[in-house]
N, C-alpha and C positions, 0 to 999 in steps of 0.2 A: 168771306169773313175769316174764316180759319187757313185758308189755300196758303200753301208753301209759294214765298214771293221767287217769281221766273228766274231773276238774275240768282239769286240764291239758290235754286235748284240746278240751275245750268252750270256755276260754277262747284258744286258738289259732283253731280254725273261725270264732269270731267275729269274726276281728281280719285275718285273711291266705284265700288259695284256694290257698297252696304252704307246704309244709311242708318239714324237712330232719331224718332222722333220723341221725345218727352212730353207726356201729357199728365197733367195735374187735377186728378177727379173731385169733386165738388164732394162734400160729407150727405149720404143720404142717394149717391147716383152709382153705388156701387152697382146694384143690380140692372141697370141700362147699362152701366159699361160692360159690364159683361157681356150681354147680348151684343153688343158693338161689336167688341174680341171676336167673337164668332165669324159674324159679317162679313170683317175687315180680314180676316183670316180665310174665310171662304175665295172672297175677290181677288186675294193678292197668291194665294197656289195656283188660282187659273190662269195666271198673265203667263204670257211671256217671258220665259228667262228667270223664272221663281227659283230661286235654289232654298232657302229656307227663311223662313219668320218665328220671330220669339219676342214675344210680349211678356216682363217680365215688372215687379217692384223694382223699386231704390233698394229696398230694404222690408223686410216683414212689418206688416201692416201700415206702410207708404201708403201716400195718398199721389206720390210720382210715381208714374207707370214708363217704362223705356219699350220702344218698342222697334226693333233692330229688323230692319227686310233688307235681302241680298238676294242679288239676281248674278247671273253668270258674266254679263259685259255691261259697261259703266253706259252705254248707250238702251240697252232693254232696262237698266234701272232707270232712265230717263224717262221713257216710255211708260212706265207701271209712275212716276211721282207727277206727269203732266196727264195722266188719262183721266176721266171723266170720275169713272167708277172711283178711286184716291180719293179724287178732291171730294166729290159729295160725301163719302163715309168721314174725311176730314171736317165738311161741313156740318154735318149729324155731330160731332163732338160738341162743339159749340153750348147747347145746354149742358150738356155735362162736365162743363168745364168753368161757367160763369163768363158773364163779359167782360170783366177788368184782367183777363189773363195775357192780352195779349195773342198777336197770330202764332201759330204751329210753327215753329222753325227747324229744318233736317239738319243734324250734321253730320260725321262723319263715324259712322259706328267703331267702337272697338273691336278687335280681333277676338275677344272672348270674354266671357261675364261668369264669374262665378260667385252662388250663392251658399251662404248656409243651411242646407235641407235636405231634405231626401227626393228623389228623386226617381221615378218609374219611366224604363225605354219600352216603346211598344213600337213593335216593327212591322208595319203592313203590306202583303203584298197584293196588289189590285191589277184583279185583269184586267187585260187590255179592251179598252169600250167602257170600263165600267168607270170612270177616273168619277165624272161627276156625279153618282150616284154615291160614291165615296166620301167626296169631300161634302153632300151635303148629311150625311149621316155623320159624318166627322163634326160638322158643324153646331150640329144638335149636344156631342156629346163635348165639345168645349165650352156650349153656353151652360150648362150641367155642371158640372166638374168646377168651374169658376164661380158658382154660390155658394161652395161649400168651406167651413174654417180652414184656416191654415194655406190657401190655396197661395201658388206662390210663384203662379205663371205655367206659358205652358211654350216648346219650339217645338215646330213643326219645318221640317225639310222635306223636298222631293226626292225622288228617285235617282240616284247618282249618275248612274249609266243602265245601258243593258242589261250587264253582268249584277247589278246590284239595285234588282227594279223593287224596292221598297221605299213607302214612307217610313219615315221614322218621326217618333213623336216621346216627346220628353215632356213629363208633368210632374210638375215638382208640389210639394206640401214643408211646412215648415215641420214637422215630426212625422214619425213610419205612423203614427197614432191616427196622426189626421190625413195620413195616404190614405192610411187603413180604411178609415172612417168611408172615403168613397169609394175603395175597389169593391166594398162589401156592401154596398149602398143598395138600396131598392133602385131608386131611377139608374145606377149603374146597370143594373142587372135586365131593366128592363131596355136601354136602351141596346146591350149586346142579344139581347133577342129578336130587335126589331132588324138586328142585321141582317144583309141577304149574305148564305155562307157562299154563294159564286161570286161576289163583289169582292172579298179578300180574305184574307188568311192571315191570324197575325201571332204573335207572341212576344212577352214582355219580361223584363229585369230589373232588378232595381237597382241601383245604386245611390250607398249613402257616401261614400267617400270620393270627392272628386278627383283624390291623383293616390288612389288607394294602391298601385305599385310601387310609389316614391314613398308613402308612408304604411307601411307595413306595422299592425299594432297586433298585439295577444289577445285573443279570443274574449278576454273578459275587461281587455281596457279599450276603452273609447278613442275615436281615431284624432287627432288637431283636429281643432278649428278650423271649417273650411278656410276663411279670412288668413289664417295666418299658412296653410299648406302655398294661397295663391300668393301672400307677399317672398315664399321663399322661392318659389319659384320665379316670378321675378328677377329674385335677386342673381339667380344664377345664369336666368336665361338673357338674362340685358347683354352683358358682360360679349356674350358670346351670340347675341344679333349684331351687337356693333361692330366685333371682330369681322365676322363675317362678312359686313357692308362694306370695312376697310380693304381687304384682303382679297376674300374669296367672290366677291361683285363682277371685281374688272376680268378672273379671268374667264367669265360664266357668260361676260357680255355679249358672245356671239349663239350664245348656245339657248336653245328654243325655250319659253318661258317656264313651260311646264317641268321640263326636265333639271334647268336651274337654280326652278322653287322643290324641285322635289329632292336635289343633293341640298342645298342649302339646310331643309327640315332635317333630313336626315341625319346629318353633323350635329343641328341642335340638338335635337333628342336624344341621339346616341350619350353626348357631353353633359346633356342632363340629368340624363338616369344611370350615368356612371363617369366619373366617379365623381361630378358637381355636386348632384344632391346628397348622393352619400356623407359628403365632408358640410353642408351646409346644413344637414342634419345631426352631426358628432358634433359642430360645432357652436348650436342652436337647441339644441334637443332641450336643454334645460326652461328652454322657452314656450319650444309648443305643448309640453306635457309637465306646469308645473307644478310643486307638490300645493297642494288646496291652503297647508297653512301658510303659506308666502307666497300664495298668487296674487294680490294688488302689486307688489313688493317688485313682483318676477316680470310682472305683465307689463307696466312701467320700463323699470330697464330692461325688459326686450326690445319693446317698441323706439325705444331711444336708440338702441344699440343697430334696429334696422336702417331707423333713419337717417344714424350716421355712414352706415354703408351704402344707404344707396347716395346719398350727397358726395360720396368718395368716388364712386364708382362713376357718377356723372362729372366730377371735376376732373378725372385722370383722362377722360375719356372728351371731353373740350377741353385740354392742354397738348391732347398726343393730334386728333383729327381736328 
């Protein structure tokens, strides 16, 4: 009833290794979906080729939930969207979705989502043997953490390599207020008791600003708007994937993918965080920190003035390639 239809999965594995499925929960099925999250987050760290999942809102208090799984080769995501275990937790949504929604359909994830919130990293490290006793105490404390206000999703990745044998887990709240509210929680507390300390070792940070090197603020003023840190960044990082694809693609074409994606990023980031954003910043700054009494005023032609740059920026760029 719910299953991702074959030719459509088949023709996704072949094209992307991250997928994004959009679910629309019914008013009143909040608390099933949550346990669901759990589940479906439990099943899909033990596949095969797991590299991370992140179930997150549209937006604060959505009733759209996106829920983004990546696996390391577009063939093991195959594998993890045709297995048994997917489909039935696919089919478990089904109440909690209503029947007029129509079937689940995957498409092709984006390369990154950002929210407005705050946001707690916890890094665990799990001995070896212990993986599933982990992820089922893991699982206990994201069906927890998911009933409480402000909750605002949560990503979970595996262990990168050898050298860097940690989970990492990202849980976001719409305010430090209603982070707070759960790291200081009773069920919080009693679930890190119920931990065994030989199963892992972990510790946490938080971050409230998402690209808080690119926007650097004074101690007592508040950082942008997440929303408008990610449209600036955009704006400068388009410019210069495209260049790259023109340019720097063909001569990289013989050179092993890793090493191609890894000078490719490099260039961007380097260009990003100097001198692009700095000038996208002198020359916007007026936007993302306006003064309170002409912010409808400011906020309007910001947002006009972005939209004309990025329509610039796409028509110079289908004229030249």
């Amino acid at each position: 009833m719910t299953a991702v239809p074959a030719t459509a999965a088949a023709k996704l594995t072949s094209l992307a290794t991250a997928i994004m499925t959009k679910v629309i929960v019914l008013e009143g099925c909040e608390a099933p979906f949550a346990a669901w999250q759990s589940g479906f987050t439990h099943a899909a760290t033990a596949a095969p080729g797991f590299v991370s999942l992140e179930i997150i809102p549209a937006f604060a208090g959505a009733v759209e939930w996106r829920i983004i799984q990546r696996f390391q080769t577009a063939e093991l995501l195959g594998q993890w969207q045709d297995s048994p275990a997917r489909r039935q937790f696919l089919t478990d949504l089904g109440p909690l979705r209503g029947g007029a929604q129509g079937d689940l359909l995957d498409e092709v994830a984006p390369d990154f989502h950002s929210l407005s919130c705050v946001t707690e990293v916890i890094t665990t490290e799990v001995e070896a043997g212990r993986e599933a006793s982990f992820q089922t105490w893991a699982e206990s404390v994201q069906a927890a953490q998911s009933r409480f206000p402000g909750y605002m999703g949560t990503l979970v990745q595996a262990p990168l390599s050898a050298d860097i044998p940690y989970w990492t887990t990202l849980v976001r709240y719409s305010t430090p207020e209603q982070l707070e509210a759960w790291l200081a929680s009773p069920e919080r507390r009693a679930l890190l008791e119920r931990s065994d300390p030989l199963v892992s070792h972990w510790k946490s940070q938080r971050l409230s600003n998402p690209f808080g090197g690119w926007f650097p603020t004074e101690p007592d003023q508040p950082p942008p708007a997440a929303w408008k840190q990610t449209c600036l960044v955009l704006l400068v990082l388009f410019p210069v994937v495209m260049l790259e694809i023109r340019f720097l693609s063909p001569l990289l074409t013989h050179a092993p993918m890793a090493i191609a994606t890894f000078i490719g990023n490099a260039i961007s980031v380097s260009l990003v965080s100097w001198p692009l954003m700095k000038l996208a910043i002198f020359l916007l700054g007026w936007w993302l920190t306006p003064d309170p009494k002409h912010r409808p005023r400011v906020e309007m032609l910001g947002i006009a003035s972005l939209a004309a740059l990025y329509v610039a920026e796409i028509v110079i760029f289908m004229l030249l390639f």
